[in-house]
MDAnalysis code that builds the backbone (N, CA, C; Angstrom):
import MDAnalysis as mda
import numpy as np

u = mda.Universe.empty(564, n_residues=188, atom_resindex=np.repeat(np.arange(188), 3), trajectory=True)
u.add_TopologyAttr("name", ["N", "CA", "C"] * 188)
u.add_TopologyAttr("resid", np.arange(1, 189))
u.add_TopologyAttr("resname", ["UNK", "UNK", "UNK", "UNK", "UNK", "UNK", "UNK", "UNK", "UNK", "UNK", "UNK", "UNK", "UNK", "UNK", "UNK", "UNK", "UNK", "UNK", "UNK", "UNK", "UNK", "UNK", "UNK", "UNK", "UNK", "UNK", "UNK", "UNK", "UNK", "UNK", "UNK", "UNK", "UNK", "UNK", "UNK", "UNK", "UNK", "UNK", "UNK", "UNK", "UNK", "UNK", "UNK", "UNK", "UNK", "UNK", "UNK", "UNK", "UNK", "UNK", "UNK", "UNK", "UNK", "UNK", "UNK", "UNK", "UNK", "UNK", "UNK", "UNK", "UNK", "UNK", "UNK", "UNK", "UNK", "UNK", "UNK", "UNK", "UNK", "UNK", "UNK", "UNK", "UNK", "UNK", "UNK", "UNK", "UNK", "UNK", "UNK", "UNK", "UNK", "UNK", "UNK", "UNK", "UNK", "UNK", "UNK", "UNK", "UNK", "UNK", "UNK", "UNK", "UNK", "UNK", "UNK", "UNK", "UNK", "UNK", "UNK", "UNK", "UNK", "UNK", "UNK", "UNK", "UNK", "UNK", "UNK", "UNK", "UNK", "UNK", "UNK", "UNK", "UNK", "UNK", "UNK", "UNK", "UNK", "UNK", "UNK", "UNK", "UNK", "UNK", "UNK", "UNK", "UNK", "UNK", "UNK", "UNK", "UNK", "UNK", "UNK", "UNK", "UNK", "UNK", "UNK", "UNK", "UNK", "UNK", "UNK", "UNK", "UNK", "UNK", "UNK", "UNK", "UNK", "UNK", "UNK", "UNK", "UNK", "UNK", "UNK", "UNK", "UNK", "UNK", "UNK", "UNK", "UNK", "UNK", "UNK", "UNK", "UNK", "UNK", "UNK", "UNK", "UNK", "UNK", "UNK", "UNK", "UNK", "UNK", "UNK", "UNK", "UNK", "UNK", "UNK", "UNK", "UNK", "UNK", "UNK", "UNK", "UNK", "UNK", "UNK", "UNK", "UNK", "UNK", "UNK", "UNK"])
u.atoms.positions = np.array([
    [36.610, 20.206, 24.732],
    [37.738, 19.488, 24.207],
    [38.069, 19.926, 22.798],
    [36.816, 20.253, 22.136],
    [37.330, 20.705, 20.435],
    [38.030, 21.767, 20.719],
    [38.117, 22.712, 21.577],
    [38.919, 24.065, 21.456],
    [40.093, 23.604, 21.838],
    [40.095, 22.695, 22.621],
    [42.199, 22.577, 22.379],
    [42.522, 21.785, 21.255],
    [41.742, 21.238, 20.436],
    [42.579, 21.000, 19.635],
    [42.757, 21.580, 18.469],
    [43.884, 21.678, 17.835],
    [44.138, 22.667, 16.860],
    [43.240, 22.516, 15.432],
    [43.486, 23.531, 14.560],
    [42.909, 23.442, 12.925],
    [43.476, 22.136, 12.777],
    [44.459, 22.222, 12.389],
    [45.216, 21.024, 11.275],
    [45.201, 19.478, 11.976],
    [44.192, 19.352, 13.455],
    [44.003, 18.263, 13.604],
    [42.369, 18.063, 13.339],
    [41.494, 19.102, 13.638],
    [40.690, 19.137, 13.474],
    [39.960, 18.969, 11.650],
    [40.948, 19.403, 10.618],
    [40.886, 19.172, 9.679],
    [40.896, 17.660, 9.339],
    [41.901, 17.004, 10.063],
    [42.938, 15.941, 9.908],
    [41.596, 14.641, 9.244],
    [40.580, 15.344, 11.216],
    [39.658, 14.312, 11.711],
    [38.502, 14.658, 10.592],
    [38.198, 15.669, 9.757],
    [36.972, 16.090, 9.156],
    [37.556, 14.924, 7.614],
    [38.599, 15.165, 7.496],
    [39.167, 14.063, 6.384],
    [38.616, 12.789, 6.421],
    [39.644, 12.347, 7.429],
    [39.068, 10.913, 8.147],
    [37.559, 10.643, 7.842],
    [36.322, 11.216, 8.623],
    [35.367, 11.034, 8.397],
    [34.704, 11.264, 7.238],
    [35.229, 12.017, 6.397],
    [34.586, 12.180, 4.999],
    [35.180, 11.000, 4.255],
    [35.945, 10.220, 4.358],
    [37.082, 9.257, 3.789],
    [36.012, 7.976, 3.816],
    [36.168, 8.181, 5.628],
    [34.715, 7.017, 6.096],
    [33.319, 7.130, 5.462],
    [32.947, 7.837, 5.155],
    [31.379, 8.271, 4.658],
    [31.631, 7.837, 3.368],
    [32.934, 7.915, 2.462],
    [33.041, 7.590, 1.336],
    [32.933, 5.991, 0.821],
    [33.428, 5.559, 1.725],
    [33.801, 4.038, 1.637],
    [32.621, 3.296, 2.162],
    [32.003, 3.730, 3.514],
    [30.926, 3.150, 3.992],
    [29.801, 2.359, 3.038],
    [29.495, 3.569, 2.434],
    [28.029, 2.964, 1.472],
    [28.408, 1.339, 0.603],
    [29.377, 1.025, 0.100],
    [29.711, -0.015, -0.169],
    [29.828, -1.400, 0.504],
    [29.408, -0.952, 1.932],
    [29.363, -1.911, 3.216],
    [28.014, -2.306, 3.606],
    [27.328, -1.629, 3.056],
    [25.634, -0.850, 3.664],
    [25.017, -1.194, 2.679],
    [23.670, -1.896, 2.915],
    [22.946, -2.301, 1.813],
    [21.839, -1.089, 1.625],
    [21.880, -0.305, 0.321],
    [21.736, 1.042, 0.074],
    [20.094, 1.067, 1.293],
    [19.443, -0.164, 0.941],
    [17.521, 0.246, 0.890],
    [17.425, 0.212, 2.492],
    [18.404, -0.476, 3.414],
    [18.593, -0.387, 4.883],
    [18.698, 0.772, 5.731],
    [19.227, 2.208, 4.690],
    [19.490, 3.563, 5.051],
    [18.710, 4.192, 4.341],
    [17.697, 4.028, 3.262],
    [17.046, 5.221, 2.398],
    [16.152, 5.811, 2.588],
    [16.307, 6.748, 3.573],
    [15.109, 7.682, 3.795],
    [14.469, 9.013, 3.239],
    [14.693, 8.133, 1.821],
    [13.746, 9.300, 1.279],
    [12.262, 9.060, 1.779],
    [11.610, 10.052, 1.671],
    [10.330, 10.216, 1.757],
    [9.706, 9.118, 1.895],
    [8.555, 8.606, 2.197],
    [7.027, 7.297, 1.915],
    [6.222, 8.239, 1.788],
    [5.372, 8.546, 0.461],
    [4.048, 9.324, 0.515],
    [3.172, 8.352, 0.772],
    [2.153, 8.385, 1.160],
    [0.706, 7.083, 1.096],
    [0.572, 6.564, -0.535],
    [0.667, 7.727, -1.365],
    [0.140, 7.373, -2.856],
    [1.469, 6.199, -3.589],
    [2.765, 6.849, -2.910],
    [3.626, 5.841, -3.493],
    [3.651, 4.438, -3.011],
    [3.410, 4.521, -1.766],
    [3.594, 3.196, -1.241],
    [1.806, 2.095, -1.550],
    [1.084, 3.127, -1.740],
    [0.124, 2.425, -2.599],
    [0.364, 1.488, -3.394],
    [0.780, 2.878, -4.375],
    [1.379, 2.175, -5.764],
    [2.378, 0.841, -5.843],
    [2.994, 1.281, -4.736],
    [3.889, -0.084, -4.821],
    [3.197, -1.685, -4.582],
    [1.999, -1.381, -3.177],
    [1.131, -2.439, -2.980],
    [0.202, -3.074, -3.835],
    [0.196, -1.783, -4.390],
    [-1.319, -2.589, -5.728],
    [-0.165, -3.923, -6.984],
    [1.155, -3.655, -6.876],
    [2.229, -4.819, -7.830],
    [2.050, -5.950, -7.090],
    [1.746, -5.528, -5.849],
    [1.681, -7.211, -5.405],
    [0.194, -8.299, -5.908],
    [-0.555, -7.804, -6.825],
    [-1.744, -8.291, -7.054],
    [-1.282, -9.234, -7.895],
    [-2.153, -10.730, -6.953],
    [-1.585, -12.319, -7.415],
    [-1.927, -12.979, -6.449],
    [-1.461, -14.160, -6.936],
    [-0.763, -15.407, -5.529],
    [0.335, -14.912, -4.862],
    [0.467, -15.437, -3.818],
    [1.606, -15.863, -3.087],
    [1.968, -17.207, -1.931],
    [3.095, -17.688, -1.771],
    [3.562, -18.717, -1.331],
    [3.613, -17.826, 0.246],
    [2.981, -18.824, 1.348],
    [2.967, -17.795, 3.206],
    [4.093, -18.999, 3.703],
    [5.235, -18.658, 3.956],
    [5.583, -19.500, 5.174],
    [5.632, -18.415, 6.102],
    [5.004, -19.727, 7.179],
    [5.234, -18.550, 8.847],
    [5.703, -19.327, 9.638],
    [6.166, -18.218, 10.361],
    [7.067, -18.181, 11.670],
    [6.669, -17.440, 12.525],
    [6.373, -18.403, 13.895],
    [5.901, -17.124, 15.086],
    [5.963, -18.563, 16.359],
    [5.996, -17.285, 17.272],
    [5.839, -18.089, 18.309],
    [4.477, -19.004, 19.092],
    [3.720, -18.531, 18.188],
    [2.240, -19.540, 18.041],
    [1.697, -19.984, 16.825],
    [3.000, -20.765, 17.007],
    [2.376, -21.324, 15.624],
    [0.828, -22.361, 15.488],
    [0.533, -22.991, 16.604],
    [-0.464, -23.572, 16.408],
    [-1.920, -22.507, 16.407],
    [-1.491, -21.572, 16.374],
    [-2.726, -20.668, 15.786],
    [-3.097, -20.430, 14.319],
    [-2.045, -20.782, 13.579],
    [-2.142, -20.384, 12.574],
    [-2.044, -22.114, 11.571],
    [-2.660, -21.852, 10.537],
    [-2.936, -23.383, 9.373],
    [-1.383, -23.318, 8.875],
    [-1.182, -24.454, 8.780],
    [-0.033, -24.496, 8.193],
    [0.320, -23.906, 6.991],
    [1.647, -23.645, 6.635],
    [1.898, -22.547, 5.090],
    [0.999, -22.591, 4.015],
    [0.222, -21.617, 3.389],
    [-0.283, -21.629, 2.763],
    [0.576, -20.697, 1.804],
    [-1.557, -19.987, 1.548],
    [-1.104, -19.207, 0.096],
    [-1.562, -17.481, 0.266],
    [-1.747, -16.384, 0.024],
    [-2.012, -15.495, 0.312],
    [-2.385, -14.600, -1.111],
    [-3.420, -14.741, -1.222],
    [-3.828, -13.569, -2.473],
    [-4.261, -12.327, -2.750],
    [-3.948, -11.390, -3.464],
    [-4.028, -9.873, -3.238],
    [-4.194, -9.451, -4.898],
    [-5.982, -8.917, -4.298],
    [-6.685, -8.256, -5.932],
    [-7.187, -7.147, -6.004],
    [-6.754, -6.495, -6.603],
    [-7.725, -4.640, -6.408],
    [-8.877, -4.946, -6.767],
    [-9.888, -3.935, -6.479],
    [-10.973, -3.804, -6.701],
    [-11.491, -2.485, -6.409],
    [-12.682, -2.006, -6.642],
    [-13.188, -0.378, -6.876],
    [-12.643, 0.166, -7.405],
    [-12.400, -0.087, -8.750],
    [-11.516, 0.213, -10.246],
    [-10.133, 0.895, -9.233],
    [-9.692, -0.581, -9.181],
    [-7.624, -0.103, -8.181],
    [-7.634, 0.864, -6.855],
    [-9.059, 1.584, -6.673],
    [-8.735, 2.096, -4.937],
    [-8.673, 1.492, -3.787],
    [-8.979, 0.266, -3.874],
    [-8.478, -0.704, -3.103],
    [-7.912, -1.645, -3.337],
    [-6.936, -2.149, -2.361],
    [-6.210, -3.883, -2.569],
    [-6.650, -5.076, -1.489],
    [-7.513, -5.658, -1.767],
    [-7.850, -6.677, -0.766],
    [-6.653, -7.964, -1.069],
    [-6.314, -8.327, 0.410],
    [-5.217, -9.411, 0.637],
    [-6.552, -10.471, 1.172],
    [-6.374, -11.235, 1.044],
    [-7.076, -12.747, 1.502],
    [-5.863, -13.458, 2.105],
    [-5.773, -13.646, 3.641],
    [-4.985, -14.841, 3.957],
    [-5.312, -16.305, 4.358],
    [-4.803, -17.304, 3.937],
    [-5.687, -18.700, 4.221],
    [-7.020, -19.030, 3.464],
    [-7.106, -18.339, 2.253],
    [-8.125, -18.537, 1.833],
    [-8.924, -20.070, 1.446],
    [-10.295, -20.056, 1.774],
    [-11.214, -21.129, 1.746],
    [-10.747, -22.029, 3.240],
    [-10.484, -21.443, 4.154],
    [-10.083, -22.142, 5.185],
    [-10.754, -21.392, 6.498],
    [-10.557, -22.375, 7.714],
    [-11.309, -22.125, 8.711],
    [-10.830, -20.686, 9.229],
    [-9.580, -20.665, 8.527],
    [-9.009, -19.462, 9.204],
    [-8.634, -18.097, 8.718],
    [-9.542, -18.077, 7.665],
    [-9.115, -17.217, 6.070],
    [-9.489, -16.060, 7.046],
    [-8.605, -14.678, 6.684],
    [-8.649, -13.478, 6.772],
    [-8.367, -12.292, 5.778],
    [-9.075, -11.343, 6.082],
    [-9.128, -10.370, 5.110],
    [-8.583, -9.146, 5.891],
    [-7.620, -8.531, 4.681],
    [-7.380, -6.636, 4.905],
    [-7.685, -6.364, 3.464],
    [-7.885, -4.843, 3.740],
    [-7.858, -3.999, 2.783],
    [-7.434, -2.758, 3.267],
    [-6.668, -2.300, 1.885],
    [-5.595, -1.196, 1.963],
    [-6.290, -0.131, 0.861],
    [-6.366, 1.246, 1.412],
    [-6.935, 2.329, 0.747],
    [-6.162, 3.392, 0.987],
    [-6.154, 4.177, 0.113],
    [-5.937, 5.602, 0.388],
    [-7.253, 5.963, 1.077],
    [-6.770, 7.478, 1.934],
    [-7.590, 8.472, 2.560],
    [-7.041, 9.413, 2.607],
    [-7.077, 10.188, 1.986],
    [-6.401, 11.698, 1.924],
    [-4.579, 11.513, 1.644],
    [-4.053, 12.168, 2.771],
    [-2.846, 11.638, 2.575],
    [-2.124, 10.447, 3.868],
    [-3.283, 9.764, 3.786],
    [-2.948, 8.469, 4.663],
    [-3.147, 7.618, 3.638],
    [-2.698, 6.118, 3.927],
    [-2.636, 5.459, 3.599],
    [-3.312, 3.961, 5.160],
    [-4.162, 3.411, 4.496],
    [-5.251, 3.132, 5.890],
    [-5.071, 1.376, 5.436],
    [-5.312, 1.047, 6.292],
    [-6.015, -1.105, 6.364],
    [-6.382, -1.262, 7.630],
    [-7.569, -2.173, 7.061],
    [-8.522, -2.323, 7.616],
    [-8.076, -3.921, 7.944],
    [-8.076, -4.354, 8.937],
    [-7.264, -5.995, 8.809],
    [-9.365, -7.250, 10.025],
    [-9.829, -7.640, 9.097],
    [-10.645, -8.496, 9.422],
    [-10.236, -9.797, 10.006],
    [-10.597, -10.042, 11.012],
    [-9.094, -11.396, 11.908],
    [-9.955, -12.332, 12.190],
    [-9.640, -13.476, 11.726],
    [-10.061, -14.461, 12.860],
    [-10.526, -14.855, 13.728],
    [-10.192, -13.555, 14.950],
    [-10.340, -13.382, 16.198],
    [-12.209, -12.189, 16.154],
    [-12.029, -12.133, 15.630],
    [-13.517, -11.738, 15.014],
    [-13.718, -9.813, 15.747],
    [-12.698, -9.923, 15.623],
    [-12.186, -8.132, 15.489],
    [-11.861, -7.690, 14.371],
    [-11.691, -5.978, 14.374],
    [-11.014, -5.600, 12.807],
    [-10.624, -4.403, 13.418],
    [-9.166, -4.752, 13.591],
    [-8.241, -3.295, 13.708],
    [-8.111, -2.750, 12.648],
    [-7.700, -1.308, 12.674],
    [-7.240, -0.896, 11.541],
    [-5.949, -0.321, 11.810],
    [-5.052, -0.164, 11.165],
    [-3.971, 0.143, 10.585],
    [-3.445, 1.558, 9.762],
    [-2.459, 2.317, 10.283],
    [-2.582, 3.352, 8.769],
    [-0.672, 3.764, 8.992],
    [-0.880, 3.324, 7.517],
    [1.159, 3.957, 7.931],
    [1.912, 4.555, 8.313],
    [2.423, 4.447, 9.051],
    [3.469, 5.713, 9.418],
    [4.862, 5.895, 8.598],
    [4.006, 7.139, 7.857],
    [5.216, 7.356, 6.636],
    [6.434, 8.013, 7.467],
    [6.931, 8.443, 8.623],
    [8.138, 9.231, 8.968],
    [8.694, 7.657, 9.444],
    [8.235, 6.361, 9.866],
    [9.239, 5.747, 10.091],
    [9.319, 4.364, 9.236],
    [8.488, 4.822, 7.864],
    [8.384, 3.479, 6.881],
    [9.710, 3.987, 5.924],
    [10.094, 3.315, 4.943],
    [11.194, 3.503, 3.628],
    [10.364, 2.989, 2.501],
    [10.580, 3.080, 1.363],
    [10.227, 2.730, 0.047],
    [10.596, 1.020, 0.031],
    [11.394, 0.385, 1.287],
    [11.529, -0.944, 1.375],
    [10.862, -1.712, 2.270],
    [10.824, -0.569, 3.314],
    [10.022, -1.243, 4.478],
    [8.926, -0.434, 5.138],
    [7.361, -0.856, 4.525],
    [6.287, -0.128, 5.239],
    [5.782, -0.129, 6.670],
    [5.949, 0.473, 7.611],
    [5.535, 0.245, 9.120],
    [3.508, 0.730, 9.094],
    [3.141, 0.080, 9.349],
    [1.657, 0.321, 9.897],
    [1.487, 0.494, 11.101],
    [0.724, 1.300, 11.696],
    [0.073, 1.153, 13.751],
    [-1.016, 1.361, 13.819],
    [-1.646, 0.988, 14.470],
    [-2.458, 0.609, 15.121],
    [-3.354, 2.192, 15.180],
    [-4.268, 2.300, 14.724],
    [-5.544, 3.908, 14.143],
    [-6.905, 3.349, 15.177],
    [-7.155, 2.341, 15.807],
    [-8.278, 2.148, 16.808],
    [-9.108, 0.758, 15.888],
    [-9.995, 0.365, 16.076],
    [-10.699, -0.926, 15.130],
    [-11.952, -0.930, 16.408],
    [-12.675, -2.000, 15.852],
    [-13.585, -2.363, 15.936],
    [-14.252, -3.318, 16.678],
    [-14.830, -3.739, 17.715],
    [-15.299, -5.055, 17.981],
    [-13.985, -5.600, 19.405],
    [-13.548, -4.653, 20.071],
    [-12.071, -4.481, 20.598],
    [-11.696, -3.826, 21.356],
    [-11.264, -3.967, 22.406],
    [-10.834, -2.975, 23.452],
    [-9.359, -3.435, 23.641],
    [-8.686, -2.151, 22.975],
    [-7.065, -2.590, 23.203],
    [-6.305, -3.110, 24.371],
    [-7.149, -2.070, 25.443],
    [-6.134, -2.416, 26.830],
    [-6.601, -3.491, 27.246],
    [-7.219, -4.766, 26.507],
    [-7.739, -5.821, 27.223],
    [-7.335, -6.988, 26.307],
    [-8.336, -6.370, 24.887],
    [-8.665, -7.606, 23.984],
    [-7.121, -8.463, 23.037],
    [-6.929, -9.243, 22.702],
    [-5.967, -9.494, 21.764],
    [-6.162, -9.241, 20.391],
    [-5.469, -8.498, 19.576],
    [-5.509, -8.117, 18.167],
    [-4.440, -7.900, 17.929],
    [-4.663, -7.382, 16.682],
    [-3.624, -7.255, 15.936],
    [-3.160, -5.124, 15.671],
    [-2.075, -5.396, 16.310],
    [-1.415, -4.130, 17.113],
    [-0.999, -3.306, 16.125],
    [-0.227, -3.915, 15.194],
    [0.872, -3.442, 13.975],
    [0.939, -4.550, 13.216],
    [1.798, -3.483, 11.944],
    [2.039, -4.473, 11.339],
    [3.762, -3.682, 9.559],
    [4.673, -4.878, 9.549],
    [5.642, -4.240, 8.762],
    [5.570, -4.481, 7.659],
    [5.750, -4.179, 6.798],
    [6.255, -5.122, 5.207],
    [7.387, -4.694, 5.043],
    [8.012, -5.577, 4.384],
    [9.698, -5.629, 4.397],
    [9.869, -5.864, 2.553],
    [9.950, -5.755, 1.617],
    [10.093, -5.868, 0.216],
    [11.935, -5.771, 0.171],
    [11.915, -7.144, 0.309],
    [13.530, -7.950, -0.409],
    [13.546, -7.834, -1.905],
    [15.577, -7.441, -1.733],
    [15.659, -7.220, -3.132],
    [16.277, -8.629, -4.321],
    [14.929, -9.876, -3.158],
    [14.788, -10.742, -4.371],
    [13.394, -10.960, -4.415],
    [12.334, -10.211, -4.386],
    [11.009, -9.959, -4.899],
    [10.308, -10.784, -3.565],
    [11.129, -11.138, -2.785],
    [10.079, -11.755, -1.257],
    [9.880, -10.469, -0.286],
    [8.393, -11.022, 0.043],
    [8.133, -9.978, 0.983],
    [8.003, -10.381, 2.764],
    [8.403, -10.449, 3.431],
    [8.077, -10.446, 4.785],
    [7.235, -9.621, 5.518],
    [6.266, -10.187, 5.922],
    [5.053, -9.139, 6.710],
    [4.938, -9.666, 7.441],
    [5.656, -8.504, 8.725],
    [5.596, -8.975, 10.502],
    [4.475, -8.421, 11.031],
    [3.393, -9.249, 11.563],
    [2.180, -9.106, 12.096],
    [2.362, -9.067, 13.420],
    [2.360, -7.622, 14.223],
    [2.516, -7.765, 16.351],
    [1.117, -7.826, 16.449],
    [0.943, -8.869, 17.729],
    [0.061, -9.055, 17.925],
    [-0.139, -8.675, 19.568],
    [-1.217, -7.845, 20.154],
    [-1.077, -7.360, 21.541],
    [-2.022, -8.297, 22.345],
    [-1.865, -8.466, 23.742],
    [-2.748, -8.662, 24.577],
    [-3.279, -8.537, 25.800],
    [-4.039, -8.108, 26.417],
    [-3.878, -7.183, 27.680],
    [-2.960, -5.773, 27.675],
    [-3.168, -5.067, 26.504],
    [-2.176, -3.858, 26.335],
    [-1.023, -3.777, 26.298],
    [-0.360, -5.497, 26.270],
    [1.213, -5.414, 25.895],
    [1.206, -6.339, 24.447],
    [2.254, -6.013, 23.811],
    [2.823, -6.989, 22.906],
    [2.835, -8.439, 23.181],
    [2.242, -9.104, 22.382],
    [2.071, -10.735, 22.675],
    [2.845, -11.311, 21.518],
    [3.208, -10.708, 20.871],
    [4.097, -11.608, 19.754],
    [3.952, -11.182, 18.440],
    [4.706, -11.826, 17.765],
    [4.874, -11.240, 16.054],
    [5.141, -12.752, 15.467],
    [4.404, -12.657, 14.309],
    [3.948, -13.520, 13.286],
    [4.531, -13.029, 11.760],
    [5.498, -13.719, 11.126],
    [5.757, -13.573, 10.533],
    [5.700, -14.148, 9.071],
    [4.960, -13.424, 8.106],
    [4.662, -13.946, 6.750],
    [5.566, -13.985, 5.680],
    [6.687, -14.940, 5.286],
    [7.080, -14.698, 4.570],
    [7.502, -14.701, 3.095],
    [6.494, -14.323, 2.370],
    [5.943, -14.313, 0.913],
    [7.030, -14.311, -0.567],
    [6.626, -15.546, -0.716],
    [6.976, -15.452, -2.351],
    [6.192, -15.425, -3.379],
    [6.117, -14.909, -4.664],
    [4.858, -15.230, -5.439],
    [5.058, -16.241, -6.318],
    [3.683, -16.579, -6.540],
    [3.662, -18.018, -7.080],
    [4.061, -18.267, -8.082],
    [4.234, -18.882, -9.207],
    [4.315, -18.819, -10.423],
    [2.998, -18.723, -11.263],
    [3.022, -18.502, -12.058],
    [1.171, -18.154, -12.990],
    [0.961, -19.334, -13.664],
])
């Protein structure tokens, strides 16, 4: 079809769409399209700012698994090569990750409840500098195609300093649901 139509329409349409591409971005919230790069070291860096309190409301479709909204705290340690998150802390249901570099991965280790410990390591080709994707690297104490754990996991960094971290959770080798954390920090 492009060969019948002539230059000067074919130009017409290269206009048009450059016109569109021009105007678009003003429609588009820039951090929804930015795919520059995720190295492990940057998106580190970005995780180790979250060291503090934070305010958890959740949302999921089981909710009676989880204590009602709490608080969620995140402190480096091994002079900053790691960031341990505490969720629910001092509670029946407190859980631990920790996030490390490894070469040029970026790894977590997520300690559950469920008295497993998947681990996690990012996938920088489909994370952004806004939104980190984690999957699922094999864990511990767990047999995927059976056991229930914790599958994946997103962070979402809003550009009003809240973070949302969608926790999938698998069972019998399918997706059982997503749990959603959605974090403000506390005041000091």
């Amino acid at each position: 079809m492009l060969h019948q139509l002539g230059i000067k329409t074919l130009t017409a349409l290269s206009a048009l769409a450059l016109g569109t591409l021009m105007i678009a971005p003003a429609t588009v919230r820039s951090d929804d399209n930015d795919k520059t790069p995720v190295t492990a070291k940057s998106a580190f860096t970005q995780l180790k700012t979250m060291a503090g309190t934070w305010k958890n409301k959740i949302s999921d479709a089981h909710e009676h698994e989880h204590p009602d909204d709490g608080k969620v705290i995140y402190h480096l340690t091994g002079a900053g090569s790691a960031l341990v998150e505490t969720d629910f802390p001092e509670s029946n249901h407190e859980m631990v990750s920790v996030y490390h570099l490894d070469g040029e991965d970026l790894r977590m280790t997520h300690y559950c409840a469920a008295g497993n410990q998947p681990r996690l390591k990012l996938d920088r080709a489909s994370s952004t500098p806004t939104r980190f994707v984690f999957v699922f690297d094999g864990g511990t104490n767990l047999d995927p195609a059976k056991d229930r754990h914790i599958h994946a996991m997103t962070m979402t960094f809003g550009k009003d300093g809240k973070v949302d971290c969608a926790w999938e959770g698998y069972m019998a080798g399918k997706k059982a649901g997503t749990t959603h954390f959605q974090l403000s920090r506390s005041k000091p």
